[in-house]
PDBQT receptor file of N, H, CA, C and O in Angstrom, charges set to zero:
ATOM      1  N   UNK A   1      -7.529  -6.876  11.335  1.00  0.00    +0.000 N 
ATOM      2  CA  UNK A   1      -6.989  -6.187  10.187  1.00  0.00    +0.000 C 
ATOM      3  C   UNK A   1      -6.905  -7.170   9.038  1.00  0.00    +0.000 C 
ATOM      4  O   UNK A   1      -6.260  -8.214   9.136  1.00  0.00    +0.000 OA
ATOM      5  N   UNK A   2      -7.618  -6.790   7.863  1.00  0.00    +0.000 N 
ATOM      6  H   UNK A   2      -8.142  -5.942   7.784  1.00  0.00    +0.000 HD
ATOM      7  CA  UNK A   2      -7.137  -7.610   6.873  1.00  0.00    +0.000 C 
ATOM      8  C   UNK A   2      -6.366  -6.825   5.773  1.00  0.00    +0.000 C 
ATOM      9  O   UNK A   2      -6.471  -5.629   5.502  1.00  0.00    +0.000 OA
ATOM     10  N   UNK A   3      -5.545  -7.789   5.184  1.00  0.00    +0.000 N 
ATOM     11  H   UNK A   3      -5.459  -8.761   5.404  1.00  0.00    +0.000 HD
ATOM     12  CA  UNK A   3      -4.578  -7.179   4.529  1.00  0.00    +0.000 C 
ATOM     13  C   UNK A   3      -4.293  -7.907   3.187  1.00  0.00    +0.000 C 
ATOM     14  O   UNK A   3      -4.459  -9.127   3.206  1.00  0.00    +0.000 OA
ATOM     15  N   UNK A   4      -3.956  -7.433   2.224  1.00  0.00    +0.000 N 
ATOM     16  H   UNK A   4      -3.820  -6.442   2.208  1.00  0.00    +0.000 HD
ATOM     17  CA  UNK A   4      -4.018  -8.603   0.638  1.00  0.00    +0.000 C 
ATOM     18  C   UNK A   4      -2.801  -9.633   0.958  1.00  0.00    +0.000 C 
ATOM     19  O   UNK A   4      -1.908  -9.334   1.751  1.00  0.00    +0.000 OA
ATOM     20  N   UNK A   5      -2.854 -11.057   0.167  1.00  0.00    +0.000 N 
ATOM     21  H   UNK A   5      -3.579 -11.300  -0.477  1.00  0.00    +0.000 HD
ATOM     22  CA  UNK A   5      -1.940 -11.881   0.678  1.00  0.00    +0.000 C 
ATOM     23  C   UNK A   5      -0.318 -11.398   0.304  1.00  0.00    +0.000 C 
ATOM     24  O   UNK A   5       0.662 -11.736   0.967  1.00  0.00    +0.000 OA
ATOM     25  N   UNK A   6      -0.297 -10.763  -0.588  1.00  0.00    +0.000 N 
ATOM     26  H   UNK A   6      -1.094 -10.488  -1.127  1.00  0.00    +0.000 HD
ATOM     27  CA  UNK A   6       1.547 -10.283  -1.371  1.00  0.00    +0.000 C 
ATOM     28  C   UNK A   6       1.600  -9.356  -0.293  1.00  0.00    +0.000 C 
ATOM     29  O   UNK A   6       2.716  -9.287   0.221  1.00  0.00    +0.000 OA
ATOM     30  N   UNK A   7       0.705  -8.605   0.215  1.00  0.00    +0.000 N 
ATOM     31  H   UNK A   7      -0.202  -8.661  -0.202  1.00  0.00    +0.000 HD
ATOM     32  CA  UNK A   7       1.264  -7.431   1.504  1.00  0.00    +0.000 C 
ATOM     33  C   UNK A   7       1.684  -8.407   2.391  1.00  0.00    +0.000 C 
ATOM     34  O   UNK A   7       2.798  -8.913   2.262  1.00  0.00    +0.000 OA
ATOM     35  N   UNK A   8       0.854  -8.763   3.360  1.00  0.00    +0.000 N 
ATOM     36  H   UNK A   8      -0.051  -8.352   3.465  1.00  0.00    +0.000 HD
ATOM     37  CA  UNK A   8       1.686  -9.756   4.263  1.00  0.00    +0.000 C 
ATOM     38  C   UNK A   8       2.617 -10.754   4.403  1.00  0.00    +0.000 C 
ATOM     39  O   UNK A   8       3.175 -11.172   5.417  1.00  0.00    +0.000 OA
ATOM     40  N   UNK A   9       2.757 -11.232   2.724  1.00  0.00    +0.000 N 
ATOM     41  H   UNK A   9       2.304 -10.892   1.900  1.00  0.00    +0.000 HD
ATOM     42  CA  UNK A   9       3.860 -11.800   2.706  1.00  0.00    +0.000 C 
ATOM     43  C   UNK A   9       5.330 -11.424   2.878  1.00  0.00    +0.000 C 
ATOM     44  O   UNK A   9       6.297 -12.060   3.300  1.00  0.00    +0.000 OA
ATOM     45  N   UNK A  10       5.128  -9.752   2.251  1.00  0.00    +0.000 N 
ATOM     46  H   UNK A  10       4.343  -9.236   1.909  1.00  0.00    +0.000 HD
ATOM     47  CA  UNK A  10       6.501  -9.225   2.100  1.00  0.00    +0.000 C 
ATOM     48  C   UNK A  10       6.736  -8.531   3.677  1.00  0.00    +0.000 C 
ATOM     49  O   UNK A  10       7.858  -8.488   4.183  1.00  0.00    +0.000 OA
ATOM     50  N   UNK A  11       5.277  -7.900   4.490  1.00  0.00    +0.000 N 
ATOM     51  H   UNK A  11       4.367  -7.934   4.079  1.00  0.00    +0.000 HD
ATOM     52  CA  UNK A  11       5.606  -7.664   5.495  1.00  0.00    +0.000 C 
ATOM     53  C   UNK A  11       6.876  -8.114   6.674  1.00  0.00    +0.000 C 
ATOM     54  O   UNK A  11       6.799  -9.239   7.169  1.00  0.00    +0.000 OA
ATOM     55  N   UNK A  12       7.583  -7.543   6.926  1.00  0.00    +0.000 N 
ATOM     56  H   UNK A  12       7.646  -6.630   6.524  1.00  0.00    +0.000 HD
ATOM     57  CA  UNK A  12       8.596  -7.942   8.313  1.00  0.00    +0.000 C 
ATOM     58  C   UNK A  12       8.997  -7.083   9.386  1.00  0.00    +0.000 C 
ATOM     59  O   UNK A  12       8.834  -5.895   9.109  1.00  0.00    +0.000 OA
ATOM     60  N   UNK A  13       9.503  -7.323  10.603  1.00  0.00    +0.000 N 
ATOM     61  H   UNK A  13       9.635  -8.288  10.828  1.00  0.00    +0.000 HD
ATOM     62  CA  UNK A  13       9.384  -6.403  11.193  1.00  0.00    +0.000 C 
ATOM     63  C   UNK A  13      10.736  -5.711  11.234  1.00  0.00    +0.000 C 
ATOM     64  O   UNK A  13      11.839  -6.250  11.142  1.00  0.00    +0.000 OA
ATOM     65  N   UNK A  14      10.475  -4.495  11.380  1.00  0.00    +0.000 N 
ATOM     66  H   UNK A  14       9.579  -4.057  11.455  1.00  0.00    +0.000 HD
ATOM     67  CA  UNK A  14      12.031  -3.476  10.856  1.00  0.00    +0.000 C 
ATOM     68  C   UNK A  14      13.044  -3.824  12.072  1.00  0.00    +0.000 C 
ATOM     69  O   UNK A  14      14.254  -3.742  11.864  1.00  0.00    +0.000 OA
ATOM     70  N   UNK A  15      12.589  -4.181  13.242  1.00  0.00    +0.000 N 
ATOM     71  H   UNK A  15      11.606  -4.247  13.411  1.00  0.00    +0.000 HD
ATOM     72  CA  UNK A  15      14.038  -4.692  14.490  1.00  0.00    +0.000 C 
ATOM     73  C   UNK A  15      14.610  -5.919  13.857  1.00  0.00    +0.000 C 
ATOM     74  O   UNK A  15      15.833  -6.023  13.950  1.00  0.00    +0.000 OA
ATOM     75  N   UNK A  16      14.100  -6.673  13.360  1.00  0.00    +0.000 N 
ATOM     76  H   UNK A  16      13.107  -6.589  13.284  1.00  0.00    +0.000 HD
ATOM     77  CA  UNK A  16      14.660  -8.480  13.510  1.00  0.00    +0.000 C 
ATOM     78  C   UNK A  16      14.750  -8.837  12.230  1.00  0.00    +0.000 C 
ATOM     79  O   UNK A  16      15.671  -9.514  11.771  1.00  0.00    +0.000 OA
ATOM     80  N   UNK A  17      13.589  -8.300  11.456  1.00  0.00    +0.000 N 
ATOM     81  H   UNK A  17      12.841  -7.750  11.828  1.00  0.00    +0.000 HD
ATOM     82  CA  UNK A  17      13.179  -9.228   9.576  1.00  0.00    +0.000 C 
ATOM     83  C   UNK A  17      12.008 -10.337   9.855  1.00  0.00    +0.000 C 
ATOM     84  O   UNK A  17      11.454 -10.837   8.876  1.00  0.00    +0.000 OA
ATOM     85  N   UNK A  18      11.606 -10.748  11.238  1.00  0.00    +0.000 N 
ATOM     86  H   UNK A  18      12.057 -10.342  12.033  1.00  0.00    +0.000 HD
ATOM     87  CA  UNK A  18      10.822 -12.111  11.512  1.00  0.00    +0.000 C 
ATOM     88  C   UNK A  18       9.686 -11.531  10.967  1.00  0.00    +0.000 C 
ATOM     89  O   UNK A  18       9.678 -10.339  10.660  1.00  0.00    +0.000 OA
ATOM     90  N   UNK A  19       8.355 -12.539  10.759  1.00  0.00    +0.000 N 
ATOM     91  H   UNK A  19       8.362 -13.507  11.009  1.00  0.00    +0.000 HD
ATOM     92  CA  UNK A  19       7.488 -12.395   9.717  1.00  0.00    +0.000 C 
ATOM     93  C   UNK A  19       6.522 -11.547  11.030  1.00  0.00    +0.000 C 
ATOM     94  O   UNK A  19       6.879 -11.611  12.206  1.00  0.00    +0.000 OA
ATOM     95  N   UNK A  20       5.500 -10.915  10.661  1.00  0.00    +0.000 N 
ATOM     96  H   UNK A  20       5.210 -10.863   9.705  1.00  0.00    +0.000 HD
ATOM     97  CA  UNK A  20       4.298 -10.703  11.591  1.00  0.00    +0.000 C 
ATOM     98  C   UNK A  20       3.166 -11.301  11.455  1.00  0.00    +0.000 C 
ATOM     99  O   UNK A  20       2.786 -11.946  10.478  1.00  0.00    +0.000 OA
ATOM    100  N   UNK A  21       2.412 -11.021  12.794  1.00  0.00    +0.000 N 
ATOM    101  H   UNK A  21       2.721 -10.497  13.588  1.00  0.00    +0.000 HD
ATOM    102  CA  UNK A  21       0.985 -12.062  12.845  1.00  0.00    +0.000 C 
ATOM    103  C   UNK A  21      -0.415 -11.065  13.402  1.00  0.00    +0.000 C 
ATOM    104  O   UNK A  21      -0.513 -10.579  14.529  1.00  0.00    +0.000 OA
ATOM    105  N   UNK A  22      -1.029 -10.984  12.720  1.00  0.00    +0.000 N 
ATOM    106  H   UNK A  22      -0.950 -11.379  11.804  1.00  0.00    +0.000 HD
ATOM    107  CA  UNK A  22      -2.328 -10.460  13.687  1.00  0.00    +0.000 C 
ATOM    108  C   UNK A  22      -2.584 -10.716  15.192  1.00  0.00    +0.000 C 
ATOM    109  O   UNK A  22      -2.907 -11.815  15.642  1.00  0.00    +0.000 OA
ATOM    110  N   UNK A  23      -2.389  -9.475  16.004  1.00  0.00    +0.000 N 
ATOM    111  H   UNK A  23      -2.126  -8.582  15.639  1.00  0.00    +0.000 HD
ATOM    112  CA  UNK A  23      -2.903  -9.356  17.104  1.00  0.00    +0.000 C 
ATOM    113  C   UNK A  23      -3.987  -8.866  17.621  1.00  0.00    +0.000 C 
ATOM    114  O   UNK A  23      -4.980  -8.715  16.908  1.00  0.00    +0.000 OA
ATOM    115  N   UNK A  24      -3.996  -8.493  19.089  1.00  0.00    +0.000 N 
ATOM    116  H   UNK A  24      -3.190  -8.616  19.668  1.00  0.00    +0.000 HD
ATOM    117  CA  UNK A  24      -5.418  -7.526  19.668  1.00  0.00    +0.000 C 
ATOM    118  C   UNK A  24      -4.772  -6.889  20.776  1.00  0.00    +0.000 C 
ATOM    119  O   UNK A  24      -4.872  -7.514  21.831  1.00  0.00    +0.000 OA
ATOM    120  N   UNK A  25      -4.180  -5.887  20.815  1.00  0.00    +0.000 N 
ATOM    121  H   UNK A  25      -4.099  -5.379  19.957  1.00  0.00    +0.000 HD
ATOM    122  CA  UNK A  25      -4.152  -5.150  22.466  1.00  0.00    +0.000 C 
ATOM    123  C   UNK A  25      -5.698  -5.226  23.428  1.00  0.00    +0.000 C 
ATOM    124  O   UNK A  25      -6.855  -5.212  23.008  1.00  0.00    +0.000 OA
ATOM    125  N   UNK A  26      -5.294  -5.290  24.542  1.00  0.00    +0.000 N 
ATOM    126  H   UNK A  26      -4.354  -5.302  24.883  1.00  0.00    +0.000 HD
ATOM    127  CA  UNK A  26      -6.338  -5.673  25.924  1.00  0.00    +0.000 C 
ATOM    128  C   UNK A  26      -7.605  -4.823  25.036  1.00  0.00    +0.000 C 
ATOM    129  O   UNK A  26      -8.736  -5.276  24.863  1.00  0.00    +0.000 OA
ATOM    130  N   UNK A  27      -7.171  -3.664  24.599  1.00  0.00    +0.000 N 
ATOM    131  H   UNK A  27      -6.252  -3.296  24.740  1.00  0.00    +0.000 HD
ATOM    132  CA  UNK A  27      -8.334  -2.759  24.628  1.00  0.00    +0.000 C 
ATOM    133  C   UNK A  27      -8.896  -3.004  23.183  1.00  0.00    +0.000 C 
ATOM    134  O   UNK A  27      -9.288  -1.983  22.619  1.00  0.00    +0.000 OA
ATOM    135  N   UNK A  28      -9.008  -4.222  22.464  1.00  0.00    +0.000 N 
ATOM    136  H   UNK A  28      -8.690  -5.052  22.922  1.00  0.00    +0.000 HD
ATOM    137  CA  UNK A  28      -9.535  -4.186  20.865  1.00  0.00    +0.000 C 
ATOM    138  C   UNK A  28      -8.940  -3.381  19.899  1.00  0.00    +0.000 C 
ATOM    139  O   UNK A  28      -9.579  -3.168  18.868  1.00  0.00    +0.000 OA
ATOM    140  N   UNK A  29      -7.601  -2.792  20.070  1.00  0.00    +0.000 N 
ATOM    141  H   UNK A  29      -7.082  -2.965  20.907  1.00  0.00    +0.000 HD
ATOM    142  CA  UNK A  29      -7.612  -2.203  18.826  1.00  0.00    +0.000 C 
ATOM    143  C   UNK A  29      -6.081  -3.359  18.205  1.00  0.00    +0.000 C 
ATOM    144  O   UNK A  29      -5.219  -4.025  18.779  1.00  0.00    +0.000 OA
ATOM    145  N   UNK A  30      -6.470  -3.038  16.646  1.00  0.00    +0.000 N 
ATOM    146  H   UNK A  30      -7.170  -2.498  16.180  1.00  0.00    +0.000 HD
ATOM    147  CA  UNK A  30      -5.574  -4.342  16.167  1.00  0.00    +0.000 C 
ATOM    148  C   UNK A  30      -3.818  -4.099  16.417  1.00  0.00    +0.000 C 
ATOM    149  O   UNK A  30      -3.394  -3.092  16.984  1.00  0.00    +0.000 OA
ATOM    150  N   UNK A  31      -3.160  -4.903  16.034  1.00  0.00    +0.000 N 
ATOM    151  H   UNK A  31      -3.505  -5.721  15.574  1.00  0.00    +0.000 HD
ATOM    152  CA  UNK A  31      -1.634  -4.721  16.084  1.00  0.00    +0.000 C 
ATOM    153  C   UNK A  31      -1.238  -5.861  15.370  1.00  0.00    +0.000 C 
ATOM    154  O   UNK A  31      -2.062  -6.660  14.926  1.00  0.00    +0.000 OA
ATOM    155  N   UNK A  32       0.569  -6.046  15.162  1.00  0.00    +0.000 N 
ATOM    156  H   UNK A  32       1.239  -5.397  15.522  1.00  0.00    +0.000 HD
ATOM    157  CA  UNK A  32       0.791  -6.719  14.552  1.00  0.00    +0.000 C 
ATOM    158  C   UNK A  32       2.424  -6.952  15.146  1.00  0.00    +0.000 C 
ATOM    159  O   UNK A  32       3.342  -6.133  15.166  1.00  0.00    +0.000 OA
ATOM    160  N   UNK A  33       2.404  -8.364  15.607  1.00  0.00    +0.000 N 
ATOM    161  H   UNK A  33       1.658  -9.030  15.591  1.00  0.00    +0.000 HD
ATOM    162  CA  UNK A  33       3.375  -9.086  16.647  1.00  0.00    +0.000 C 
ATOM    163  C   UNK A  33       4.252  -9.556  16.183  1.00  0.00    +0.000 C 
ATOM    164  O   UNK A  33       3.962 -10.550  15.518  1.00  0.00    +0.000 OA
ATOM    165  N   UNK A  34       5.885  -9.153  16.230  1.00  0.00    +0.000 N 
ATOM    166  H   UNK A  34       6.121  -8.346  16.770  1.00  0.00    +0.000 HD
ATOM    167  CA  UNK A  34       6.797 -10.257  15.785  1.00  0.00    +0.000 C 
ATOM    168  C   UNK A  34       6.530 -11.663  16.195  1.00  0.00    +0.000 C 
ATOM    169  O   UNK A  34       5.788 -12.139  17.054  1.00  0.00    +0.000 OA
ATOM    170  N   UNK A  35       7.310 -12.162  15.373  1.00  0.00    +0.000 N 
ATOM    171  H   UNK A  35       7.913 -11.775  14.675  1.00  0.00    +0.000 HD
ATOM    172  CA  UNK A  35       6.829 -13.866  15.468  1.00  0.00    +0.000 C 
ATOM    173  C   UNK A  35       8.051 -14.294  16.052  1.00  0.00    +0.000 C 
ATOM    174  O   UNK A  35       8.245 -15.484  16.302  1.00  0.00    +0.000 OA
ATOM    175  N   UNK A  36       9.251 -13.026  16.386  1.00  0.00    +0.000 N 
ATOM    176  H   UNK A  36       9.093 -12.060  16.182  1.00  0.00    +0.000 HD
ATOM    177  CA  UNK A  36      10.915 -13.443  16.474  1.00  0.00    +0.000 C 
ATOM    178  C   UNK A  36      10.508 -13.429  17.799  1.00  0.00    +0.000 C 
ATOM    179  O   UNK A  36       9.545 -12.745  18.144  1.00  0.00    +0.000 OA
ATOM    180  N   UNK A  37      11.298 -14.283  18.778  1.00  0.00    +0.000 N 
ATOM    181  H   UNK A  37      12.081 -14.839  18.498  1.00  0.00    +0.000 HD
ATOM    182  CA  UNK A  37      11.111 -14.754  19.858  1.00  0.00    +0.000 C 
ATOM    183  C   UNK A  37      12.563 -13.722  21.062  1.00  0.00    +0.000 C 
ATOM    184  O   UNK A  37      12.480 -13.576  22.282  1.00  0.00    +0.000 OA
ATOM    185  N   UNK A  38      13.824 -13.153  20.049  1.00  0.00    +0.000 N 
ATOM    186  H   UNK A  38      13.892 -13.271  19.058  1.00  0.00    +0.000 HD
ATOM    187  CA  UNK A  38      14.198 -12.072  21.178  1.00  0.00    +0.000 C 
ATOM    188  C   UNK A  38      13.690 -10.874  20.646  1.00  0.00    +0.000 C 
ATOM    189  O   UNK A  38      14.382  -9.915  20.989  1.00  0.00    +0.000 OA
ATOM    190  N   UNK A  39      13.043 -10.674  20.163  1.00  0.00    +0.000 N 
ATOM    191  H   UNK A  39      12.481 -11.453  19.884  1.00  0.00    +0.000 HD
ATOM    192  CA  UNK A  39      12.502  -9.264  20.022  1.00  0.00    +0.000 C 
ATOM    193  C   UNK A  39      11.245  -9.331  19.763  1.00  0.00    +0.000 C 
ATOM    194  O   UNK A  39      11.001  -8.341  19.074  1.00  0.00    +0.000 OA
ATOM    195  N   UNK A  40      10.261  -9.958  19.927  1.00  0.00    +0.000 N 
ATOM    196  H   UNK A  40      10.460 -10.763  20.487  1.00  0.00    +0.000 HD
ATOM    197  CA  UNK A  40       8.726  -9.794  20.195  1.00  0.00    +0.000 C 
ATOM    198  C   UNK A  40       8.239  -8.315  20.458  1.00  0.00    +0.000 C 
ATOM    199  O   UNK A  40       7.643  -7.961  21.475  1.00  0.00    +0.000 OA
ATOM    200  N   UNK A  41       8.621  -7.402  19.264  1.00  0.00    +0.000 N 
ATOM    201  H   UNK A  41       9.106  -7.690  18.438  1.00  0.00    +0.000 HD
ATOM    202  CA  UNK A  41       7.600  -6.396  19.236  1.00  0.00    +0.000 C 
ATOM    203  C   UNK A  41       6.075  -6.402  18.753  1.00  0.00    +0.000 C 
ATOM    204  O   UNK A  41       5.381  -7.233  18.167  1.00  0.00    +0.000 OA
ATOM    205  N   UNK A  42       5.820  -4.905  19.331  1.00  0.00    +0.000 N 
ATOM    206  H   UNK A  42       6.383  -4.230  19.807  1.00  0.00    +0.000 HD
ATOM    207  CA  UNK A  42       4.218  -5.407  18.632  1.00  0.00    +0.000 C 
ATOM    208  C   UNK A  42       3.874  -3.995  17.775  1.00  0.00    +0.000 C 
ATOM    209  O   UNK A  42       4.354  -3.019  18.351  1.00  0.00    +0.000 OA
ATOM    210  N   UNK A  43       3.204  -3.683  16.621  1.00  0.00    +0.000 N 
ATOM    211  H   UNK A  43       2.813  -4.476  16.153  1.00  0.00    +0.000 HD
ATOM    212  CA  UNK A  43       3.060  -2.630  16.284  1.00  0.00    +0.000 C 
ATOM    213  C   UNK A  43       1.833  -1.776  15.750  1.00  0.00    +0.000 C 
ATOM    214  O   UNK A  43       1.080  -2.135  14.845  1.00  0.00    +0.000 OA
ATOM    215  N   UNK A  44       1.764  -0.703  16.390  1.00  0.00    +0.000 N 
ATOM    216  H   UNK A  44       2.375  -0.411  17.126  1.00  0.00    +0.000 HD
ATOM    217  CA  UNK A  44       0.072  -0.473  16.128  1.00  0.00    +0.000 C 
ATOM    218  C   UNK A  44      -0.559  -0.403  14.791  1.00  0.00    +0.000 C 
ATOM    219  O   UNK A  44       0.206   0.102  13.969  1.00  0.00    +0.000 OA
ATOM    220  N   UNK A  45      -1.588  -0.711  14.359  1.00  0.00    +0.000 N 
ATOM    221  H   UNK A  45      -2.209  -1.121  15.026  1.00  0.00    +0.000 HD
ATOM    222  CA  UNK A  45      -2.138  -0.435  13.377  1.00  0.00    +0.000 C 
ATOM    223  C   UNK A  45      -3.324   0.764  13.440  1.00  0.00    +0.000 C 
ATOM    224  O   UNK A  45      -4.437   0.819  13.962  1.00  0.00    +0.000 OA
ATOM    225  N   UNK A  46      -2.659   1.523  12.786  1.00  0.00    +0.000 N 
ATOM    226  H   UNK A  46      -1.755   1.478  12.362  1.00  0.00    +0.000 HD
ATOM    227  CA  UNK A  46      -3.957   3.115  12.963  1.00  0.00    +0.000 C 
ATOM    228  C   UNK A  46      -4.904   3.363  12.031  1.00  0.00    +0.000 C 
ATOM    229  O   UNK A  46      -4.466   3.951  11.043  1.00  0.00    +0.000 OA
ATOM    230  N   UNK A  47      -6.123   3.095  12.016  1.00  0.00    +0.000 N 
ATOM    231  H   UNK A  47      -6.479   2.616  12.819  1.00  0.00    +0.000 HD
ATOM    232  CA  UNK A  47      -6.926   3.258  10.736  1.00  0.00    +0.000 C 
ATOM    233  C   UNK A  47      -6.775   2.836   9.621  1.00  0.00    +0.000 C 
ATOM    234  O   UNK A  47      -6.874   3.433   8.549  1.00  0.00    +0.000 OA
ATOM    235  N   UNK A  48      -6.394   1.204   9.954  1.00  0.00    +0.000 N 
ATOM    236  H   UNK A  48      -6.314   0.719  10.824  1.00  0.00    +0.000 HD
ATOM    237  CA  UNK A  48      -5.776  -0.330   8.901  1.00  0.00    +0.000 C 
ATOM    238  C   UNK A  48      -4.697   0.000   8.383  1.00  0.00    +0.000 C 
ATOM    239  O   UNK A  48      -4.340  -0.636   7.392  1.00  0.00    +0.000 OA
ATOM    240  N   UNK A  49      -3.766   1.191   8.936  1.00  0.00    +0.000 N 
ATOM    241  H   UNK A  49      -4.056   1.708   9.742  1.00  0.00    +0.000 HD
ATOM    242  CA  UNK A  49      -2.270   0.960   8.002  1.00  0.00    +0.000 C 
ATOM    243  C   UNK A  49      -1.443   0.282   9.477  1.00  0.00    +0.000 C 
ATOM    244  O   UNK A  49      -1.953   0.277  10.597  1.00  0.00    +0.000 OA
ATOM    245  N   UNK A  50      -0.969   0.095   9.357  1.00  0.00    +0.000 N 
ATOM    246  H   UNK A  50      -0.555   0.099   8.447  1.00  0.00    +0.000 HD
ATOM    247  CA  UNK A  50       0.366  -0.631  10.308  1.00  0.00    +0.000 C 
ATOM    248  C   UNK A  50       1.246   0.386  10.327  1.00  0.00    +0.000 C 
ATOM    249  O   UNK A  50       1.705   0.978   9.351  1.00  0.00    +0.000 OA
ATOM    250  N   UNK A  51       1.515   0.613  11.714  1.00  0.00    +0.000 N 
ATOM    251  H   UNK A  51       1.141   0.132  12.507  1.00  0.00    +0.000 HD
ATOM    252  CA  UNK A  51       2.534   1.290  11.694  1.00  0.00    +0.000 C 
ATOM    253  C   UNK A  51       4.168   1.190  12.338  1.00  0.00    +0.000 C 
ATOM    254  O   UNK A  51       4.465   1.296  13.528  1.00  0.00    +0.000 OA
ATOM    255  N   UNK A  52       5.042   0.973  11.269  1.00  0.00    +0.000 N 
ATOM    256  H   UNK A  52       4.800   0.886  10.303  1.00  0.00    +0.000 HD
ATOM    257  CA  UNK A  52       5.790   0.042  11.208  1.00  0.00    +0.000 C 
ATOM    258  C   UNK A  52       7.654   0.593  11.500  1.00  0.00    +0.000 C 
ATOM    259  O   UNK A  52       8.656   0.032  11.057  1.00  0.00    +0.000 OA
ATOM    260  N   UNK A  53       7.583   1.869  12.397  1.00  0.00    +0.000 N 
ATOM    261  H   UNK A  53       6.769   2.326  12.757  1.00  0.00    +0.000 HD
ATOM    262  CA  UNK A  53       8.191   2.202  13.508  1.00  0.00    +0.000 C 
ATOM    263  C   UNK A  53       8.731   1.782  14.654  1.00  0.00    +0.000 C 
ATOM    264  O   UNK A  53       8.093   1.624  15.695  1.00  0.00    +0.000 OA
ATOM    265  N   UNK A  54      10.077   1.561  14.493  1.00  0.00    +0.000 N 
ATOM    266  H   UNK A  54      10.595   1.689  13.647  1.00  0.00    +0.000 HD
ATOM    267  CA  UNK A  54      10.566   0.818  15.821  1.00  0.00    +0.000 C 
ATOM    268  C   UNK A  54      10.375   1.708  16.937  1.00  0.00    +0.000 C 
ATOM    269  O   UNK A  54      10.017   1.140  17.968  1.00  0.00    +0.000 OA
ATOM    270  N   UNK A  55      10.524   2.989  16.999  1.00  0.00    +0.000 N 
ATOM    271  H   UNK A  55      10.815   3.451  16.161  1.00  0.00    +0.000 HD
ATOM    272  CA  UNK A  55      10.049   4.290  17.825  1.00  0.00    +0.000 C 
ATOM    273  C   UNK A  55       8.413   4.166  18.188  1.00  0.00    +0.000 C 
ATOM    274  O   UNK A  55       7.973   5.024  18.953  1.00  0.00    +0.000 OA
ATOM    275  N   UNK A  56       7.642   3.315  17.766  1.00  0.00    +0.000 N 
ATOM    276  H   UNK A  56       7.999   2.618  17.145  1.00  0.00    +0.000 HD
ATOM    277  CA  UNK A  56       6.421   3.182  17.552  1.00  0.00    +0.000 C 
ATOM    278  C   UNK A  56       5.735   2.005  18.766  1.00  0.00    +0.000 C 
ATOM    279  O   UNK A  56       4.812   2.043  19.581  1.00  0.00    +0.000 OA
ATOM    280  N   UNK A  57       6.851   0.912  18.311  1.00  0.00    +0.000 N 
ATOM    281  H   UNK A  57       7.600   0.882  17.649  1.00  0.00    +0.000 HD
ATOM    282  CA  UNK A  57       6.643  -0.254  19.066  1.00  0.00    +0.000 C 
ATOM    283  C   UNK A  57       6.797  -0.514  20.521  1.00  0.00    +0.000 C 
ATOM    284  O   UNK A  57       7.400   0.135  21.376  1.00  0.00    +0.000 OA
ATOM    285  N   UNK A  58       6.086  -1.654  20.606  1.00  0.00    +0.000 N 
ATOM    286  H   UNK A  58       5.597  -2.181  19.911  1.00  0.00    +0.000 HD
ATOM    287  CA  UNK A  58       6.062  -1.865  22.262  1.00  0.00    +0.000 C 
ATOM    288  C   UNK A  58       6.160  -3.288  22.532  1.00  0.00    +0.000 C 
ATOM    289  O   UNK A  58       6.056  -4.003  21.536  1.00  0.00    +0.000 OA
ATOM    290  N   UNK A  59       6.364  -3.961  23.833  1.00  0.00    +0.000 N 
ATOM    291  H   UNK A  59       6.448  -3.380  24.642  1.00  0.00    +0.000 HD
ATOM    292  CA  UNK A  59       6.658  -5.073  24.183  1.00  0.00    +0.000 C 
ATOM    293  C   UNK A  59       5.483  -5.295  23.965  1.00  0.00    +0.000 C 
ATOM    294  O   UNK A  59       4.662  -4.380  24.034  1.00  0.00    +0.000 OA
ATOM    295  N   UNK A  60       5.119  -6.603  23.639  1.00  0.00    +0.000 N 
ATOM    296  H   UNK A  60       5.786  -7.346  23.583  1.00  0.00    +0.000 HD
ATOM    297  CA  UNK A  60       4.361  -7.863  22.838  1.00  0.00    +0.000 C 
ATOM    298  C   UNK A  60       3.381  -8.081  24.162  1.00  0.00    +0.000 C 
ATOM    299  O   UNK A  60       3.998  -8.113  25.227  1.00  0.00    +0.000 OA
ATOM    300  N   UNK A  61       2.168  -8.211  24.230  1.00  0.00    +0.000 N 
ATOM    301  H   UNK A  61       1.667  -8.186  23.365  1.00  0.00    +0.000 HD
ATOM    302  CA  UNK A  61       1.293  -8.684  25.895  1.00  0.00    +0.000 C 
ATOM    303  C   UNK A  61       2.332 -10.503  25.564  1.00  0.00    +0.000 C 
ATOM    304  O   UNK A  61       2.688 -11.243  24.646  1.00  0.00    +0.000 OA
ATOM    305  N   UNK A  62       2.380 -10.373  27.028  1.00  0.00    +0.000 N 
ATOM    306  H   UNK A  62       2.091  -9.773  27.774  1.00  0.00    +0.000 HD
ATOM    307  CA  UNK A  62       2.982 -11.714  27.805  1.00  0.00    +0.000 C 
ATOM    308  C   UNK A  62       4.797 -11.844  27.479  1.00  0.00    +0.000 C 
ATOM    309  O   UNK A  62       5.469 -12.871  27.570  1.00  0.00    +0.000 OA
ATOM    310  N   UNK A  63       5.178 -10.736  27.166  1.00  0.00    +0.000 N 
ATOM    311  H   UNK A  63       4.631  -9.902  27.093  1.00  0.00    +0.000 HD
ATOM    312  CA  UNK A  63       6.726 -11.181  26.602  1.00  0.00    +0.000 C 
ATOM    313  C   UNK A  63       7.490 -10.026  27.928  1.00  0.00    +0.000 C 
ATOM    314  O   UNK A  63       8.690  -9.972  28.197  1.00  0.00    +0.000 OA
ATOM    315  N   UNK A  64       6.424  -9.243  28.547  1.00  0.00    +0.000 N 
ATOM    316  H   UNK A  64       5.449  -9.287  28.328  1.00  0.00    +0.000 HD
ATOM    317  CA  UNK A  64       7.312  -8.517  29.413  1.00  0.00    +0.000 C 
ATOM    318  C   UNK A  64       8.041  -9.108  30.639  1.00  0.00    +0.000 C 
ATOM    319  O   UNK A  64       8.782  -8.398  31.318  1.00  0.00    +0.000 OA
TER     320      UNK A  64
């Protein structure tokens, strides 16, 4: 996913405020990972928007 640099800057994640990082779920499609270490959510991105739903999110691959 690319995204303009002022978007990702202001990006955070709605559980914690920690910044996010580009991911990959097992199956290639993109996401976007807290960087906060007790709440390591991850959140899907659907047709390059992020979707930025705590109802949305899921445990982070390797944090379960």
């Amino acid at each position: 996913m690319s995204t303009d640099g002022w978007v990702r800057d202001i990006l955070r994640c709605p559980a914690c405020a920690s910044e996010l990082r580009d991911g990959t779920r097992p199956d290639g499609a993109p996401e976007l990972v807290c960087t906060g270490e007790a709440c390591a959510l991850a959140y899907p991105v659907r047709d390059g928007v992020p979707v930025l739903l705590i109802d949305e999110a899921y445990p982070a691959a390797g944090t379960v």
